[in-house]
N, C-alpha and C positions, 0 to 999 in steps of 0.2 A: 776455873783453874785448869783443870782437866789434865791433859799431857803435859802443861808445862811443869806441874808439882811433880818433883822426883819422885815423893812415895808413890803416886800412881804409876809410873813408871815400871817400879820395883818391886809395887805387887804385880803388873803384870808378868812382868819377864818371869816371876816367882810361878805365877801362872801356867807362864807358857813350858818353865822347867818341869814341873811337873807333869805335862801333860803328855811331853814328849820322854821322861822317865817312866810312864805308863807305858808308850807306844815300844819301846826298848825292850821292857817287860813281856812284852805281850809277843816281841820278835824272839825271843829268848823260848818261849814256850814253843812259838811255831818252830824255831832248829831246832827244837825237841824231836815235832811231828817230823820235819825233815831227815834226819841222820837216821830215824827209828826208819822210815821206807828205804831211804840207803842199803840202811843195814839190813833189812826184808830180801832186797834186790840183790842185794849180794856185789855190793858197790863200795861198802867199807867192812870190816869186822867188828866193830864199838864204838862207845863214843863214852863219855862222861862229862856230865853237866856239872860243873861247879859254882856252887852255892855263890848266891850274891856274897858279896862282903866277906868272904874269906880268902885267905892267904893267895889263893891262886886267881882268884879274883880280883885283888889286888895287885896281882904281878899281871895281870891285862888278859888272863888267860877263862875266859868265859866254858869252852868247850876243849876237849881237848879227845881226840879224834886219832882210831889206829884201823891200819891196814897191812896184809901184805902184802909185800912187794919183792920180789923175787925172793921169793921163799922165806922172807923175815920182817916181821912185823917193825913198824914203823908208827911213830907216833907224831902226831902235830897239833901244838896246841894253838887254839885261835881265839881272838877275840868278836865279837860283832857290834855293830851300830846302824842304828838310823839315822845318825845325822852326818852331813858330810865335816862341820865344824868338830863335834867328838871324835871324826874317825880322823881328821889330822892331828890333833894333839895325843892321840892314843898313839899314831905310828910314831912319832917324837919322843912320848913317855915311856914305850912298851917297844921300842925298835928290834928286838927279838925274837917277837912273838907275833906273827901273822896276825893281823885286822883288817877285817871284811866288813864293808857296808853297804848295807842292803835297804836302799831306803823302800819306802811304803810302796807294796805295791810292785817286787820285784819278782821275778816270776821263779816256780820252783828249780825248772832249768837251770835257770841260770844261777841260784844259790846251791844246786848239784856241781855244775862246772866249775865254780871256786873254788870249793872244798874237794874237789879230785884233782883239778889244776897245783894245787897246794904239794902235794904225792909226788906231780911228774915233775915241780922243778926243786925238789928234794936232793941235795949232797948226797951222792953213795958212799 
């Protein structure tokens, strides 16, 4: 039977879902390391990590990230992914709230340049 049996199918995809809810996780940790050098560098003032599966994590807001900017602190909150299929249903569901994806293997640069990119095309 093999592939033609749905259940196989459906465990894999179940599979494959988890494995990339791992890889998510594990990006989630890394803009930890990221934002904390940021903020070292003196390239943002804070950041806040919120918790899986709470309120603001459910409103699509993963990190949520302050700076200033002429002379007054500014806040943006964002979300991240690895995949490109979650990061369009995220910008659909969450249209208000910045979502960046950063799949495997993107380089620190350029996950800096996003997230300061974010600052300069900010509404004064």
């Amino acid at each position: 039977m093999g592939w033609r049996n749905s259940r196989d199918r459906q465990k894999a995809r179940n599979r494959h879902g988890e494995r990339f809810a791992g890889y998510g996780r594990v990006l989630e940790e890394e803009m930890v390391t990221h934002l904390t050098r940021m903020k070292d560098a003196g390239d943002i003032d804070g950041f806040v990590r919120h918790t899986p599966n709470s309120t603001e994590d459910e409103q699509g807001k993963d990190f949520t990230v302050t700076k200033i900017v002429d002379g007054e602190p500014r806040e943006v909150h964002l979300g991240v992914t690895i995949s490109i299929r979650s990061w369009h249903k995220s910008r659909v569901r969450h249209a208000k709230i910045a979502q960046l994806c950063f799949p495997i293997g993107t380089k620190p640069e350029t996950i800096r340049a996003r997230i300061l990119e974010l600052f300069a095309t900010m509404p004064t």
